[in-house]
DRENVODO-817883 format. One record per residue: x, y, z of N, C-alpha, C, O in turn; residue number from 1; residue in one letter. Coordinates in steps of 0.02 Angstrom, whole numbers, plus 32768, in hexadecimal, padded with zeros to 4 digits. Layout:
N
<<X; Y; Z>; <X; Y; Z>; <X; Y; Z>; <X; Y; Z>; NUM; A>
...
***
This chain:
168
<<EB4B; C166; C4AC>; <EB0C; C182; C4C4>; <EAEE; C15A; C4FE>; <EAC9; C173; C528>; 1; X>
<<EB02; C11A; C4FD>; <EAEB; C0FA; C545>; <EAB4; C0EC; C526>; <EA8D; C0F8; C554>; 2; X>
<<EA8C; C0D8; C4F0>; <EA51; C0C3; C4E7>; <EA4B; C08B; C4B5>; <EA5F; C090; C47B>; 3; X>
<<EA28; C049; C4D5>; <EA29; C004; C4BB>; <E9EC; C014; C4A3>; <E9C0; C032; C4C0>; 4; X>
<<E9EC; BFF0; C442>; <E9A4; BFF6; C42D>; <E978; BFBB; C42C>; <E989; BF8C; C408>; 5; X>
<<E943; BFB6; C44F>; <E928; BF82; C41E>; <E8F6; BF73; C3EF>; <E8C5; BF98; C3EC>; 6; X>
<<E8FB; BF39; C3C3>; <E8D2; BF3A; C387>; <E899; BF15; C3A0>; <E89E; BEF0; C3D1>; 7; X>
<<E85D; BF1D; C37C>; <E824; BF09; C38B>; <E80D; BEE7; C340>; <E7F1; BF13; C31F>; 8; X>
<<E810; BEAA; C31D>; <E7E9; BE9B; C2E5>; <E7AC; BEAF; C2E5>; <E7A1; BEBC; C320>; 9; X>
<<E777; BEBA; C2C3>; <E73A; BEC5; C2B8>; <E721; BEDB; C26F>; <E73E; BEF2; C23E>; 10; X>
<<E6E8; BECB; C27A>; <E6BC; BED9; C226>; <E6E5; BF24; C221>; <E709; BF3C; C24D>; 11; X>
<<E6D1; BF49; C1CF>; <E6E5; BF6B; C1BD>; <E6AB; BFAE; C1D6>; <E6B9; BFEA; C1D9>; 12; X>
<<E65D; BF89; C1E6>; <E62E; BFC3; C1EE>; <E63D; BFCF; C247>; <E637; C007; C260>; 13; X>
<<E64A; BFA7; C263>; <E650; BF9F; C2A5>; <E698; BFCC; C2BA>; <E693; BFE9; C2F1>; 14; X>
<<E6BE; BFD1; C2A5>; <E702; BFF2; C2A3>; <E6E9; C051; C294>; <E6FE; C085; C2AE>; 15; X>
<<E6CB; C049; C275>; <E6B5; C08D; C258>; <E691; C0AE; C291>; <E699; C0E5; C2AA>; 16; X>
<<E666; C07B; C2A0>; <E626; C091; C2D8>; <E646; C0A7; C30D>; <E632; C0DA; C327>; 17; X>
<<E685; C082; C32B>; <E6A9; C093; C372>; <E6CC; C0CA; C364>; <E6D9; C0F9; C38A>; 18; X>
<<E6E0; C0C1; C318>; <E71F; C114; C317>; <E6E0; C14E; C31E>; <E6E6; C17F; C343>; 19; X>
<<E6A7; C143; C2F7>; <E67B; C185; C308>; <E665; C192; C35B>; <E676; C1C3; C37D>; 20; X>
<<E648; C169; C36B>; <E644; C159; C3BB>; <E679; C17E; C3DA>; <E66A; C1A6; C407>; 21; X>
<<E6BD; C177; C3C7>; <E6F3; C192; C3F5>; <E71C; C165; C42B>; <E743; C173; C458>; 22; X>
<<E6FA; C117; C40C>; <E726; C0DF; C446>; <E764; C0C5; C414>; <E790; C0A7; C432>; 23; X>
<<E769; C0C9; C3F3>; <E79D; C0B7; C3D6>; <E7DC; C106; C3C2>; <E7CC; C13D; C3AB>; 24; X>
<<E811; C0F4; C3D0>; <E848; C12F; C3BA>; <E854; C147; C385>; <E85B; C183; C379>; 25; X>
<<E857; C10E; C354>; <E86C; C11C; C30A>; <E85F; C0D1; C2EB>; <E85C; C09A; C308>; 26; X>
<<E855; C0E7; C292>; <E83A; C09F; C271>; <E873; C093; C244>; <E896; C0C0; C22C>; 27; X>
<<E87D; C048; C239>; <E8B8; C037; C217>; <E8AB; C012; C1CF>; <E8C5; BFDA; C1C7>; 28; X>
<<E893; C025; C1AF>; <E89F; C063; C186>; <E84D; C070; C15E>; <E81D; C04D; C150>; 29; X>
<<E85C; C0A6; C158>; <E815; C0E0; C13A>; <E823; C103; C0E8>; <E853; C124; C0D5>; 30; X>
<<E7E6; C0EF; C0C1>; <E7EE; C10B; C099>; <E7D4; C153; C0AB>; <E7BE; C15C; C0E4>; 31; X>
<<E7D8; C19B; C06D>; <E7C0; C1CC; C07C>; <E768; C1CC; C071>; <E74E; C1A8; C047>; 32; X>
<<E747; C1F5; C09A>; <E70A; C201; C097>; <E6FB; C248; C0B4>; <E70E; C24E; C0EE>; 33; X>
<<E6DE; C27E; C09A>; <E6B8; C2B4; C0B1>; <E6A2; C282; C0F0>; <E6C3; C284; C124>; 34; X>
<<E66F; C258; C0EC>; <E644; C240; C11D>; <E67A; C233; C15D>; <E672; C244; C198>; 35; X>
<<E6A3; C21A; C149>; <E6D6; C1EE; C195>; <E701; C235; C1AF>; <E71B; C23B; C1E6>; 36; X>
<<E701; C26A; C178>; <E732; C28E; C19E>; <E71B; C2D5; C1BA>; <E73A; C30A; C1BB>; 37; X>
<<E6C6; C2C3; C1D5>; <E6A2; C2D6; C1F7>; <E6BB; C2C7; C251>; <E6B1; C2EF; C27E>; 38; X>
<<E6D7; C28D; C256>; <E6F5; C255; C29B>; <E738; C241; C27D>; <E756; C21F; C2A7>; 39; X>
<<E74C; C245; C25C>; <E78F; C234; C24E>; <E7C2; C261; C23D>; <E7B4; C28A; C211>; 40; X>
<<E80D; C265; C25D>; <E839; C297; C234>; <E856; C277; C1F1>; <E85C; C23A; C1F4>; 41; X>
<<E864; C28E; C1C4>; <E891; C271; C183>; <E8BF; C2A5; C176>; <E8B9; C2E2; C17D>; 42; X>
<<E900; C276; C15A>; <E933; C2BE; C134>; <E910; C2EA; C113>; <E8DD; C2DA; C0F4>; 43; X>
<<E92A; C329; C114>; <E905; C365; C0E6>; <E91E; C363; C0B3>; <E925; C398; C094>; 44; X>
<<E936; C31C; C092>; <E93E; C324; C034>; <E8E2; C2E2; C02C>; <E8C8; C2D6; BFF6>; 45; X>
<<E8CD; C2CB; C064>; <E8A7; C28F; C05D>; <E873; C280; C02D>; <E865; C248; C016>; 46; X>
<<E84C; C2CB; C01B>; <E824; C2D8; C00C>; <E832; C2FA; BFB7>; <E82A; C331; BF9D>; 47; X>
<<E84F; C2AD; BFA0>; <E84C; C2D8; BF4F>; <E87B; C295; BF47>; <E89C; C273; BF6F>; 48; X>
<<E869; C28F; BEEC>; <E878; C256; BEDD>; <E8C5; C23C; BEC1>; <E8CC; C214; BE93>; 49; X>
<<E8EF; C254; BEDC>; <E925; C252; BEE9>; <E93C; C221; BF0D>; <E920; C20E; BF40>; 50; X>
<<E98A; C1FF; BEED>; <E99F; C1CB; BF2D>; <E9BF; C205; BF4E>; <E9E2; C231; BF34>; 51; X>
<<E9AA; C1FC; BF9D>; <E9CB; C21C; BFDB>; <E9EF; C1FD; BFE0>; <E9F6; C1C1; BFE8>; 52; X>
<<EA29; C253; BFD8>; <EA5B; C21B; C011>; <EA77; C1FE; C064>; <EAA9; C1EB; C082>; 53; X>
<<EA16; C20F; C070>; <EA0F; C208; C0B4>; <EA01; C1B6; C0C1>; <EA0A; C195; C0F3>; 54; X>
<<E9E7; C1A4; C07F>; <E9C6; C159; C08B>; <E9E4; C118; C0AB>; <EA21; C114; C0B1>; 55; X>
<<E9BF; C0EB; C0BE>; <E9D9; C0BB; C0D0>; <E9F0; C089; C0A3>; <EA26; C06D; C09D>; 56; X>
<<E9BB; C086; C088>; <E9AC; C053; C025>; <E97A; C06D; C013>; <E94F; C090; C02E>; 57; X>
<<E984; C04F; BFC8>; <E952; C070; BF8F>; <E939; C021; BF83>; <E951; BFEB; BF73>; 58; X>
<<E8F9; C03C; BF95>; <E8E6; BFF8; BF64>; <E8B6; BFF1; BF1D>; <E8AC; C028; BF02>; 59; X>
<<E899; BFBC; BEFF>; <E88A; BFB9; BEC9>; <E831; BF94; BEE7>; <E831; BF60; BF09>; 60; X>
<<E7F5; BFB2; BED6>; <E7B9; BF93; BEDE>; <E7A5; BF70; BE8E>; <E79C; BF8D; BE59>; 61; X>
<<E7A2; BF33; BE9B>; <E7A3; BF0B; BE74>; <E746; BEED; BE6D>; <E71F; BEDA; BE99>; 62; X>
<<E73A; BEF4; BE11>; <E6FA; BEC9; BDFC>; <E6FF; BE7E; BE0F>; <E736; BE63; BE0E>; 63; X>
<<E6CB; BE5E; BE1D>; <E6CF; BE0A; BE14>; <E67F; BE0B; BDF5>; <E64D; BE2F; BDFE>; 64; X>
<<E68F; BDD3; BDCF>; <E64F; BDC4; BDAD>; <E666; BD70; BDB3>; <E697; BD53; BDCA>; 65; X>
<<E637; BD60; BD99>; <E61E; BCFF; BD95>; <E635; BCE6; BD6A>; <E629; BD0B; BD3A>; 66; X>
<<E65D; BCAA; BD50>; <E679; BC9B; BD1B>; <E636; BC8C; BCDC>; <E634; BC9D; BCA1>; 67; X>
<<E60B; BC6A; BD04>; <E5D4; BC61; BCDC>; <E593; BC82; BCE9>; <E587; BC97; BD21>; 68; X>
<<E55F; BC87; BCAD>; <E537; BCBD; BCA8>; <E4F5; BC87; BCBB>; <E4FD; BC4A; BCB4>; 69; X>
<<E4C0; BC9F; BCD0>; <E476; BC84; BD08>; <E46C; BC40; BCC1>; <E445; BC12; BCD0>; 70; X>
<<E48E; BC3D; BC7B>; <E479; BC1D; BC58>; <E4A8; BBCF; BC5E>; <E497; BB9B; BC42>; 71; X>
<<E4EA; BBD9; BC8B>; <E52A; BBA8; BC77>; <E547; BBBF; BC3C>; <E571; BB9C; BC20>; 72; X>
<<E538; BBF4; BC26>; <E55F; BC04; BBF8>; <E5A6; BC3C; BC15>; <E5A5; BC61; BC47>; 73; X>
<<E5DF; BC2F; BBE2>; <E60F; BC64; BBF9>; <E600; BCAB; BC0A>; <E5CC; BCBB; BBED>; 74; X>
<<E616; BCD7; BC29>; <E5FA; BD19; BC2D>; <E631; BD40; BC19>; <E66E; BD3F; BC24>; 75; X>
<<E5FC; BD70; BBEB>; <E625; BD9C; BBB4>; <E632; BDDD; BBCB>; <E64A; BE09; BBA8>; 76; X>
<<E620; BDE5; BC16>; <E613; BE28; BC30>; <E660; BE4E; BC47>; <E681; BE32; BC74>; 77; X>
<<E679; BE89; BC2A>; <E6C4; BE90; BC3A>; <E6CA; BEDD; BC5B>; <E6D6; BF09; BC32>; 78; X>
<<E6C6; BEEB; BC8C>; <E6BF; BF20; BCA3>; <E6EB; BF4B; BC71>; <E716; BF38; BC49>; 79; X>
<<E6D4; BF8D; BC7F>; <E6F4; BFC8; BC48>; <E70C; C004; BC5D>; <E71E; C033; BC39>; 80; X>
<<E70B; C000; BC98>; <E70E; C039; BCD0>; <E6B6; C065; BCD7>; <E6AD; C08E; BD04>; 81; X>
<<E688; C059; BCAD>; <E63F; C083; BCB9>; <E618; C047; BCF8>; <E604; C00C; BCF4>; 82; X>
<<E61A; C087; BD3D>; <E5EC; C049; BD6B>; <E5A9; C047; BD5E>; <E588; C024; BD85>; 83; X>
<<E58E; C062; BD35>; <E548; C072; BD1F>; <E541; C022; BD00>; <E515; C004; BD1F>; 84; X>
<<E55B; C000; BCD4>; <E572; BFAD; BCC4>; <E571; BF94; BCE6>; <E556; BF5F; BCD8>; 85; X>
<<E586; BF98; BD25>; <E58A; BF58; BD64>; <E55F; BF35; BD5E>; <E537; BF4F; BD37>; 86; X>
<<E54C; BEFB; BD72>; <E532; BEC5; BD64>; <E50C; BEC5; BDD0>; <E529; BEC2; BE06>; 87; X>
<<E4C2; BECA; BDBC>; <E4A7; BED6; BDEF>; <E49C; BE95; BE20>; <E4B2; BE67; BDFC>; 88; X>
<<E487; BE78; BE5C>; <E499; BEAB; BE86>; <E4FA; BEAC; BE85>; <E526; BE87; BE6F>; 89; X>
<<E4F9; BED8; BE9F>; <E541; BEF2; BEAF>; <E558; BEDF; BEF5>; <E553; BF0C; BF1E>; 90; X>
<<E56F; BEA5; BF09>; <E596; BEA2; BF57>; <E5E0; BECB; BF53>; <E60D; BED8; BF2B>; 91; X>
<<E5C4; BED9; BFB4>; <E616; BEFA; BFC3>; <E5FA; BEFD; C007>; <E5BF; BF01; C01A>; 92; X>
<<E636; BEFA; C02B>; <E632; BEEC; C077>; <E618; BF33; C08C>; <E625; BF67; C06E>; 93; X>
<<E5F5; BF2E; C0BF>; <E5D2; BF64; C0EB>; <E60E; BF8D; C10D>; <E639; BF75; C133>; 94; X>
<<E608; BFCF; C0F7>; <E615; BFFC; C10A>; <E659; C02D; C0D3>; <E675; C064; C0DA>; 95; X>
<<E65D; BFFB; C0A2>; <E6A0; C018; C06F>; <E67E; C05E; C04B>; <E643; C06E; C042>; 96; X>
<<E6BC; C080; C03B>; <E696; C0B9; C002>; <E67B; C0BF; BFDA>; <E652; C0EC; BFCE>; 97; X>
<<E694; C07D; BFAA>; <E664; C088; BF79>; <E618; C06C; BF6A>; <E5F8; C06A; BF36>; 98; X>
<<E609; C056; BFB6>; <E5CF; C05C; BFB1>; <E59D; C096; BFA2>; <E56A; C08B; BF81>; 99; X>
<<E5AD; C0D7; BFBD>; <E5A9; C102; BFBA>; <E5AE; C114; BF68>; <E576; C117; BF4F>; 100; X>
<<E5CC; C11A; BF4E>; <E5CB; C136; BEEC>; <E5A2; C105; BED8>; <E56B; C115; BEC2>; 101; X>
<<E5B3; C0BF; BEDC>; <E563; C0A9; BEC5>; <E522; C0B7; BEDE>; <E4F5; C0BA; BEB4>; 102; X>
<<E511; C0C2; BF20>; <E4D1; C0DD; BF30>; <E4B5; C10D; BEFC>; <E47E; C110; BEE0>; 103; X>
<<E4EB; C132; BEF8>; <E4D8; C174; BED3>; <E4D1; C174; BE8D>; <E4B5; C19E; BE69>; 104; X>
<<E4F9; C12F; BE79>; <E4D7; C136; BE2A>; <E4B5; C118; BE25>; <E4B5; C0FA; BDF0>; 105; X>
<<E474; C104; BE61>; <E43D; C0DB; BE57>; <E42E; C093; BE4D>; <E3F9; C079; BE3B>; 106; X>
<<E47E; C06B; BE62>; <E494; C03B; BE4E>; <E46D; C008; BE8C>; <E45C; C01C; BEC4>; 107; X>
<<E465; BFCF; BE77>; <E452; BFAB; BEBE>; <E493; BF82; BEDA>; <E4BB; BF63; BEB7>; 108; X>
<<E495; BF88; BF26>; <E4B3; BF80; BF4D>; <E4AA; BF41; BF89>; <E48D; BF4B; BFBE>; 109; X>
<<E4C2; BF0C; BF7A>; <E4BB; BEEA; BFC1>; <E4FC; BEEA; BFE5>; <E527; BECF; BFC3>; 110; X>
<<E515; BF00; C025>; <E54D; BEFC; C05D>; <E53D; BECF; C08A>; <E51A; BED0; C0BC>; 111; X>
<<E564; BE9F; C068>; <E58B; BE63; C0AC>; <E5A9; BE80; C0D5>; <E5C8; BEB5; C0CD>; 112; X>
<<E5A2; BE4C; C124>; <E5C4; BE6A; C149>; <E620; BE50; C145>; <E64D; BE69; C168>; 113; X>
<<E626; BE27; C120>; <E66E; BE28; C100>; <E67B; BE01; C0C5>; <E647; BDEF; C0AA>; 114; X>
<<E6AE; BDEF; C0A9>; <E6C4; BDE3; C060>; <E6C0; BDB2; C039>; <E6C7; BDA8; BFFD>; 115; X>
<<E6AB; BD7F; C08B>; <E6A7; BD28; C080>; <E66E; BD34; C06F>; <E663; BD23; C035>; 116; X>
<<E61F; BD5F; C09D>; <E5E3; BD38; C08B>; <E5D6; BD63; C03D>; <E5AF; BD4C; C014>; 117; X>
<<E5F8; BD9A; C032>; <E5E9; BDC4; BFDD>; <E5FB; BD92; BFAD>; <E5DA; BD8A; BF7A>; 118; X>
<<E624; BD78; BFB8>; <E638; BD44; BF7C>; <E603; BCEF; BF8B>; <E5EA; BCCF; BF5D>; 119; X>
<<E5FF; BCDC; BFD1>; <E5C0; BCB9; BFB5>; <E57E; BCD6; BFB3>; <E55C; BCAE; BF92>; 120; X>
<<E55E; BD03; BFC4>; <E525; BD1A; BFAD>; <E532; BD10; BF42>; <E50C; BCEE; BF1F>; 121; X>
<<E564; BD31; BF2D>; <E564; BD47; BEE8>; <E574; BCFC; BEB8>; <E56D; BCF2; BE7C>; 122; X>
<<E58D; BCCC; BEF1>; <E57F; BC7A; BEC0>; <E548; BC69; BECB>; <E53C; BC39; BEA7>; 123; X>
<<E511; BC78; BEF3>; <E4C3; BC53; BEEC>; <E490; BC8C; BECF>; <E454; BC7E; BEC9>; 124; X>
<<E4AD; BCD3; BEBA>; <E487; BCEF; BEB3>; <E48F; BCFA; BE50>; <E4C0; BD09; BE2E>; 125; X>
<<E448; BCEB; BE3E>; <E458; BCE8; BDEE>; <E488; BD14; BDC0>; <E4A9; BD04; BD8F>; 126; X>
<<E481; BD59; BDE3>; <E4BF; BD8F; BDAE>; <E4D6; BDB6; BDF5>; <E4D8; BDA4; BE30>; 127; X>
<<E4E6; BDF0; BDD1>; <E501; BE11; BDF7>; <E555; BE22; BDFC>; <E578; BE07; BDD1>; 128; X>
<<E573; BE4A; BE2C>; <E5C4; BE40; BE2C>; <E5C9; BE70; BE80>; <E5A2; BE80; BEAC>; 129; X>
<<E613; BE77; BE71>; <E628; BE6E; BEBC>; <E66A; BEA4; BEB3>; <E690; BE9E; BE83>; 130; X>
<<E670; BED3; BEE2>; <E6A6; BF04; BEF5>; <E6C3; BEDF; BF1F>; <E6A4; BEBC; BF47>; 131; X>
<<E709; BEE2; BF1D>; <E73F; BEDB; BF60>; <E77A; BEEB; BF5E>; <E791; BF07; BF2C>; 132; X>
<<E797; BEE0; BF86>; <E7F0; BEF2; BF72>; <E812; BEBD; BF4E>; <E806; BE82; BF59>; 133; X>
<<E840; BED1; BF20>; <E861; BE9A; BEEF>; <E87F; BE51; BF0A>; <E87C; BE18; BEF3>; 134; X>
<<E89C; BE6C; BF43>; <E8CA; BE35; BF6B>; <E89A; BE02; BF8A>; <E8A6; BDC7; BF95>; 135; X>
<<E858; BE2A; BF98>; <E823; BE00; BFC8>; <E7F0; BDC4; BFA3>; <E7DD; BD8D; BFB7>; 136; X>
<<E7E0; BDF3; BF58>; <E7C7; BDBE; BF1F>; <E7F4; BD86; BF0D>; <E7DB; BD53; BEF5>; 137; X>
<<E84E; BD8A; BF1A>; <E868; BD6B; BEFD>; <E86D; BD28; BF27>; <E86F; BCF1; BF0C>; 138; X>
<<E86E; BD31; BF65>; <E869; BD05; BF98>; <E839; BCD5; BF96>; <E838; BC98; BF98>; 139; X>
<<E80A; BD09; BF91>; <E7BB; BCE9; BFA9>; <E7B2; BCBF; BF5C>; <E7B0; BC82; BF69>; 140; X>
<<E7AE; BCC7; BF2A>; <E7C1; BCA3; BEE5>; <E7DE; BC6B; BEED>; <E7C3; BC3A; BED3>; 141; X>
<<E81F; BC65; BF13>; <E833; BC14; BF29>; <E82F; BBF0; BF50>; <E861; BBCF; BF5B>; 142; X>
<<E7ED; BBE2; BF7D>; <E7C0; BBDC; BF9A>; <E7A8; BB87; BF7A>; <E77B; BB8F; BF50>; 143; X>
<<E7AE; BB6E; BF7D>; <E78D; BB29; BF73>; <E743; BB39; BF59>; <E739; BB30; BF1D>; 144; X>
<<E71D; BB4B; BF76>; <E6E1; BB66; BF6E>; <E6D9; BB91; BF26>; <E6B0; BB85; BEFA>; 145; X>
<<E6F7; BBB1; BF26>; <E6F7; BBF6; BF0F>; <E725; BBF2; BEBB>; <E727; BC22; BE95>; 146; X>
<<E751; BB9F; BEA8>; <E76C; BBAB; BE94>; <E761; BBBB; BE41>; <E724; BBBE; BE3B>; 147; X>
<<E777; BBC3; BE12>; <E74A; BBD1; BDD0>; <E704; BBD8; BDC6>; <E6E2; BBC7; BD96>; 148; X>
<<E6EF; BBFD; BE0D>; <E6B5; BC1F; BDF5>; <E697; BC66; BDE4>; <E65E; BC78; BDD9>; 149; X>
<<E6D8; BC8B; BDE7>; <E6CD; BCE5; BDE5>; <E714; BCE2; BDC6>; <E742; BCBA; BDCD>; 150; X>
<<E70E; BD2E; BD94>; <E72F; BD5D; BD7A>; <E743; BD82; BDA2>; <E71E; BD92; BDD1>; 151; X>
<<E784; BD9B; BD9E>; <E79B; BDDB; BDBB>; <E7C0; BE04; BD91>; <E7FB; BE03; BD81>; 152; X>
<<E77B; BE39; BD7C>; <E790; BE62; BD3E>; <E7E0; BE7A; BD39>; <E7F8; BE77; BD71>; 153; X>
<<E811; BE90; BD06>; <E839; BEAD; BCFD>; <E833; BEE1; BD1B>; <E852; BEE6; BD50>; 154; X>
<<E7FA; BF2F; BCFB>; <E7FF; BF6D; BD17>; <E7E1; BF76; BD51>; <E7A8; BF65; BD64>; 155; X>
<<E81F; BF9F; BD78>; <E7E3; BF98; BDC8>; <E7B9; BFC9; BDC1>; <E7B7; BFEF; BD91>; 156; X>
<<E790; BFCC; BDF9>; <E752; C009; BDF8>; <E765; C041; BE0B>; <E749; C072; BDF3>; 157; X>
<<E799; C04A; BE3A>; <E7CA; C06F; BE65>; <E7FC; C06C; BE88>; <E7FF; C03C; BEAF>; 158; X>
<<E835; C0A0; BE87>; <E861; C08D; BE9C>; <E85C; C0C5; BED5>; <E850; C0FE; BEC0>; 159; X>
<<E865; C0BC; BF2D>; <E86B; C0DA; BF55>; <E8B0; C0E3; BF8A>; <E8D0; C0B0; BF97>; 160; X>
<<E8C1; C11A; BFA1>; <E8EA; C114; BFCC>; <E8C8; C108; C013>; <E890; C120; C01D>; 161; X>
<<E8E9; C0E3; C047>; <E8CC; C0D3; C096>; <E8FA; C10B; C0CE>; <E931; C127; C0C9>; 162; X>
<<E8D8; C10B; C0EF>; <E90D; C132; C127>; <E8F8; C112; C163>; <E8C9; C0EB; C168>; 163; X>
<<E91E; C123; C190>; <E919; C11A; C1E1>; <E8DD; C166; C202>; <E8EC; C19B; C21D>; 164; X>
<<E8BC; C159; C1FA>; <E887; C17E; C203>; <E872; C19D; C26D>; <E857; C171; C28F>; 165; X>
<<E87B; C1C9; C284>; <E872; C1D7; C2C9>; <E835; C1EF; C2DA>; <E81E; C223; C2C3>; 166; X>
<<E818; C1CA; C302>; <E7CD; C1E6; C324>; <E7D1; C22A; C334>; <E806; C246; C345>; 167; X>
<<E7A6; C23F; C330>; <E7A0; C295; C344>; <E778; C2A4; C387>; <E771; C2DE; C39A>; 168; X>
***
């Protein structure tokens, strides 16, 4: 095709903003949203909870909670799959989906602008827990900082497929 791509790092809300804008070509990689695929194309299996077999990866959005509870005591809190339980406030980086389903079940919401400051906001902040991707909690968990101080529940909250998503 004769065409060299290039990648641009950037926040996850900032990436979104240019694909709606129309300066960016395509996002690497997009979960599905009614909302994004207002400015965005997706495979036409995208939209249903199915692994596509258009996807790029599936991934797993993972609970974190605090090893210990505002008392120093252990914390007994074990997610169950009901987000109505979450343990308030709720971090997750600005601009993911499921910010969106928690909005809506009335849940409170704080969005970092990425994954490092959600996880320290949620060690100085007395309760609460934290959405992210499995691989990203697992990282950020061995962290010097970070180390035996959060859970990363067994059941995830969701499991999504990503795609290569094209500006419209």
């Amino acid at each position: 095709l004769g065409i060299e791509p290039i990648y641009e790092p950037t926040t996850w809300s900032s990436c979104l903003n240019r694909a709606k804008a129309g300066s960016v070509d395509s996002v690497a990689t997009a979960a599905y949203m009614d909302e994004r695929a207002l400015y965005l194309y997706y495979p036409v299996d995208a939209n249903n909870d199915n692994k596509s077999s258009w996807r790029i990866t599936q991934v797993a959005y993972k609970v974190i909670s605090k090893r210990l509870d505002p008392n120093g005591q252990p914390n007994t809190y074990e997610f169950d799959g009901n987000i109505a339980n979450l343990p308030e406030p709720i971090h997750v980086p600005a601009g993911y989906f499921i910010v969106h389903d928690l909005q809506k079940a009335r849940l409170k919401v704080k969005e970092g602008q990425t994954s490092l400051e959600n996880f320290q906001d949620l060690l100085h902040d007395k309760s609460g827990s934290l959405i992210d991707l499995a691989e990203v909690a697992q990282h950020l968990s061995l962290e010097p900082a970070f180390a035996n101080q959060f859970y990363i529940h067994k059941q995830p909250l969701v499991v999504k497929s990503y795609y290569l998503a094209f500006s419209k």
